[in-house]
C-alpha positions in Angstrom: 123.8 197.6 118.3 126.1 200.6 117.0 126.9 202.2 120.3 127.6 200.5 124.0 125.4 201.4 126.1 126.2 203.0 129.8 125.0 203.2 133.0 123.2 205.7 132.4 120.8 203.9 129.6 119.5 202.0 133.0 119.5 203.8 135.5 120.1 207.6 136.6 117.9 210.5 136.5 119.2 214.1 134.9 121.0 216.4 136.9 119.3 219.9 136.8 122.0 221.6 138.8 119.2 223.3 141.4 117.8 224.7 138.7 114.3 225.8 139.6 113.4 227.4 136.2 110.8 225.2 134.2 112.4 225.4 130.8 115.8 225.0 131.8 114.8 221.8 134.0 112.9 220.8 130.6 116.1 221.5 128.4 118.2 218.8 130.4 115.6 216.4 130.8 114.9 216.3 127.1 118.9 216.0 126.4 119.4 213.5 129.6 116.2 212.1 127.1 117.9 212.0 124.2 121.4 210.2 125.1 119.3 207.0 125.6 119.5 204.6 123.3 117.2 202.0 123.3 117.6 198.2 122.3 116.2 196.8 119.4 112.7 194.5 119.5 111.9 192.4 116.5 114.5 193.5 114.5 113.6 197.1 114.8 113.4 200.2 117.1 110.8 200.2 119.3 108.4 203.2 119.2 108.3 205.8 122.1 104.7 206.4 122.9 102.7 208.4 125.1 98.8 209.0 126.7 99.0 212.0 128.0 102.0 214.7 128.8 102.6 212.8 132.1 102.1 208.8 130.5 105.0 207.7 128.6 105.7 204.3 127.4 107.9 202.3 124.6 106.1 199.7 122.6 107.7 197.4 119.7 105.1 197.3 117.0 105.7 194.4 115.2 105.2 192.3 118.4 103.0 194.5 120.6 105.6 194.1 123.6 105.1 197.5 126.0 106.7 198.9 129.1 104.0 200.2 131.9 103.2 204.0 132.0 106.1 206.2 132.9 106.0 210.1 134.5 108.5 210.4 132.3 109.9 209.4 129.1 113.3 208.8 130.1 111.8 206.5 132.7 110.0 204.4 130.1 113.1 203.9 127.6 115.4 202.9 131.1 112.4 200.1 131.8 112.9 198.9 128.3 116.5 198.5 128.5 116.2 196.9 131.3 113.6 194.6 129.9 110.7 195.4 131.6 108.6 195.5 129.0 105.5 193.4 128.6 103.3 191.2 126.2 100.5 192.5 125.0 97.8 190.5 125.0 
């Protein structure tokens, strides 16, 4: 793993400083998104997925392990850190 990881990579939600505007609130989420590194599966990064714009998840594709569905994306990547994820079957 190059970087530790903080607290933040398990738990935490973005801070949108009462912001009620829409793309401001998206512009932290995605950055709050970005910062969080996820551990490896397999050897490899898992691949952040999603089934709709309200149904995110992480899967590792070489093994098929997957976290549930998510609201948000930020959500699914702190589930896989915290090894939530499932097998596939």
């Amino acid at each position: 793993m190059s970087k530790q990881m903080n607290i933040i990579d398990f738990f935490g939600r973005p801070d949108y400083h009462g912001s009620k505007d829409e793309i401001v609130r998206y512009s932290i989420e995605d950055r709050f998104t970005d910062s969080i590194q996820t551990y490896e599966c397999c050897g490899e990064m898992p691949k952040e997925m999603f089934r709709s714009c309200h149904e995110y998840f992480i899967k590792c594709l070489v093994c098929g392990r997957k976290t549930k569905m998510f609201r948000h994306l930020y959500e699914a990547k702190q589930a896989w850190n915290c090894e939530e994820a499932l097998w596939q079957n």
